[in-house]
N, C-alpha and C positions, 0 to 999 in steps of 0.2 A: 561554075562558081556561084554562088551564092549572095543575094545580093543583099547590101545593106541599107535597107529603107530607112533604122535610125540616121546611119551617116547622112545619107542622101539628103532626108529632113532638116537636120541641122547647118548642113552645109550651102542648102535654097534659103534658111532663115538669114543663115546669118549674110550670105550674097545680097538678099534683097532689103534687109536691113542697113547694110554699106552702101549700097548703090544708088535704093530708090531717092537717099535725100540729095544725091548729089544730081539722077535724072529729073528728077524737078527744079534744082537750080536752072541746070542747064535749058531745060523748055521756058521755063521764066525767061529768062536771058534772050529769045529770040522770038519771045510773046509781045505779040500786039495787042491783039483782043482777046480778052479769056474774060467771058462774063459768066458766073452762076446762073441756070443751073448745068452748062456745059461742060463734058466729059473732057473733053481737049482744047486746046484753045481753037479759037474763029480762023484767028489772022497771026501768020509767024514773018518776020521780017527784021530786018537790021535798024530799026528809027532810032530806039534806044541807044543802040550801039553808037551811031553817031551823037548821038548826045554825050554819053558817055566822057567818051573819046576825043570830044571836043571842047571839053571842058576845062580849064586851065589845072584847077586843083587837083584832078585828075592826075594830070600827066604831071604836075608835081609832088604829088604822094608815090607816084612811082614812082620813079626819080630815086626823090629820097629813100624811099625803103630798099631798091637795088645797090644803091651807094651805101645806105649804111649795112647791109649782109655783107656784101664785099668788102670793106673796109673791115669790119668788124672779125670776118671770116679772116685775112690777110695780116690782121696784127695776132690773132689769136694765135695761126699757125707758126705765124714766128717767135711766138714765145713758149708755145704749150709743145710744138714737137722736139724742140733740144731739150725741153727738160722731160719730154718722156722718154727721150732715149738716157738719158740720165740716170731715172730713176730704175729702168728694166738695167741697165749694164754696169753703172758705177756704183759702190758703196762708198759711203763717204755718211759724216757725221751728222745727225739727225734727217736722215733719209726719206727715213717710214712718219716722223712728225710732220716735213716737208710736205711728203707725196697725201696725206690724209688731210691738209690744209688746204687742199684743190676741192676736196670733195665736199668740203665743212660746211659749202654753202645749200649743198642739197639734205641738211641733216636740220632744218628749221625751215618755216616759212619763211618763201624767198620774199614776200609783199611785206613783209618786218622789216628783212635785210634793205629791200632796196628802201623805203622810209627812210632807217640810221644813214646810210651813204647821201641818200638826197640831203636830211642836217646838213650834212658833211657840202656836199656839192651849192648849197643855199649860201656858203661864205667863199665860194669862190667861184661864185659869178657863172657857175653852170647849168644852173638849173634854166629851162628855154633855148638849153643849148645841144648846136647838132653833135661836136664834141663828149658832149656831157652824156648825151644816150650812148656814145658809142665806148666809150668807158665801162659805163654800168654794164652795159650788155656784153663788154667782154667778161664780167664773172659767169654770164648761164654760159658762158661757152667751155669753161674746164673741164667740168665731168667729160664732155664730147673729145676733145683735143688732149687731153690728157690718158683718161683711163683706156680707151680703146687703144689709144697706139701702145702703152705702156705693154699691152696684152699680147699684141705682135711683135713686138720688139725681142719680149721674153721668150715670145715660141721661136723665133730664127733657129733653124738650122744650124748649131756651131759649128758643126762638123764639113760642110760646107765653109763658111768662114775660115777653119785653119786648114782646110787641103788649097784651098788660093791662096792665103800666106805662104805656104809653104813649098808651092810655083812660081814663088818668090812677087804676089803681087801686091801693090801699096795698102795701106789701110784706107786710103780713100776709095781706089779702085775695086777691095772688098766691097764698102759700101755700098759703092751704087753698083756695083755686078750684080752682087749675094743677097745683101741685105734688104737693099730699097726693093726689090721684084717682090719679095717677101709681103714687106710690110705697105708695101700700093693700099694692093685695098681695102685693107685698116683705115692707112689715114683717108684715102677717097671717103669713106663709110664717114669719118671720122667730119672730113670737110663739108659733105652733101647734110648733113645733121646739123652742124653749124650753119651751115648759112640759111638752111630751110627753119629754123627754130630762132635764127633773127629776125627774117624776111615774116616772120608772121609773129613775133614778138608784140604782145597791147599794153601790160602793167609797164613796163620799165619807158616806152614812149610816149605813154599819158602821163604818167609821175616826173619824170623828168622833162620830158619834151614841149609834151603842151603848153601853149599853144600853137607856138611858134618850129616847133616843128612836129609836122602832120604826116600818119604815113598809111599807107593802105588799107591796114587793117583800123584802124582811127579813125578813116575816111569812110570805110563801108560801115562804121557803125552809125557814123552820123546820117549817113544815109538810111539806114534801119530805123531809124528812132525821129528822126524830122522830117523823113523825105516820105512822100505819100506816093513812089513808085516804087514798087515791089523791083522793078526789071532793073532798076540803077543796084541794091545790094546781090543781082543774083549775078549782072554784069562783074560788078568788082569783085565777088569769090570766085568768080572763073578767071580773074585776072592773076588772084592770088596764088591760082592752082599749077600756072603757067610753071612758072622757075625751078618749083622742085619736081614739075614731070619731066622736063627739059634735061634737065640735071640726072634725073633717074634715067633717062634714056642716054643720055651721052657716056654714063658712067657702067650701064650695058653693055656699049656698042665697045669701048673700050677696055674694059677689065675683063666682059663674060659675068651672066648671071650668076654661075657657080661661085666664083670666087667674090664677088660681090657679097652672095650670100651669106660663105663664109664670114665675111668680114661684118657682119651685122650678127652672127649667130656670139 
């Protein structure tokens, strides 16, 4: 066979283009001493880490950014998956007006959108508030909780569906036999997106939140910007990186990459 040196080429760029910034964080992160003009640092160790780690804001910007993904991710799913099963299986009167009302928000600049809502959230007493982000941040969550499942919902096998009715079993027992195996990891795909796209959410917890409430990615920038240690911002984006690999692998071990992948294609 014949080899392809373009592919090859492209395929070391773009690897080492994705990797190397994230391999320099991470050697950051457990640098002690790296002074110019050395190739690698002196001295690798955890001092950092404990400072880190020890630090109160710290471990309450985590805190909060875990509490507000899940929360955020938990009210989302309870509102965005009944009405995408809605929208893929019932007709009913302005359907298609509804279902394009979910999306309205990614059809403008969303740092407008949230502005107009903050007005809004300014006369009742939300803005500063942990509430108040977690409202806003359920609108970036539609497109995700919405149109994916909308999309599995539609593909279901019907024909499956009416040979179990017709074995005489419930519509409930359809569902979660037939249907939910189906549509898994749609919404998996659908959840891991959401929660990873709050947990690293900055406009909508600066614009509303600040200052009173702080959260990781908020925190690592203060640290970029005032802090004169490089190893505290490379600390906290390894913190940040945590939840959505954790999640990616649990939703691995559980689904199968195949179908995962589906569920993102």
């Amino acid at each position: 066979m014949r080899l392809d040196w373009k592919g090859w080429l492209i395929a070391a760029l773009l690897t080492v283009a994705i990797l190397l910034p994230l391999v320099n964080v991470a050697v950051w992160s457990f640098t002690e001493v790296w002074r110019y003009p050395a190739v690698i640092p002196q001295k690798f160790g955890f001092r950092f880490w404990g400072d880190v780690l020890g630090r109160r804001d710290v471990r309450d910007a985590v805190m909060t950014s875990l509490s507000l993904a899940a929360i955020v991710t938990a009210l989302s799913a309870l509102i965005c998956l009944p009405a995408s099963y809605a929208f893929a299986r019932m007709n009913f009167p302005g359907r298609n007006l509804f279902f394009m009302s979910f999306l309205t928000v990614y059809a403008f600049p969303k740092f407008g959108l949230y502005i107009t809502i903050a007005t809004i959230f300014i006369g009742l007493g939300l803005i500063g508030n942990f509430w108040g982000v977690v409202l806003i941040q359920l609108v970036s969550t539609l497109m995700f909780m919405v149109w994916i499942p909308v999309s599995a919902f539609q593909n279901v096998d019907r024909r499956q569906e009416e040979a179990a009715r017709d074995v005489g079993a419930s519509p409930l027992r359809v569902f979660w036999s037939i249907t939910m195996p189906q549509v898994l990891p749609a919404i998996t795909a659908a959840v891991l997106l959401t929660f990873v796209n709050t947990f690293y959410e900055t406009e909508v917890a600066w614009l509303i939140g600040a200052p009173e409430v702080r959260t990781v990615p908020l925190l690592m920038i203060r640290f970029i910007n005032s802090e004169l240690i490089v190893q505290y911002g490379a600390i906290l984006s390894l913190i940040m990186w945590v939840p959505s690999f954790l999640l990616l692998i649990v939703a691995r071990r559980f689904l199968g990459a195949q179908a995962l992948g589906r569920a993102f294609a």
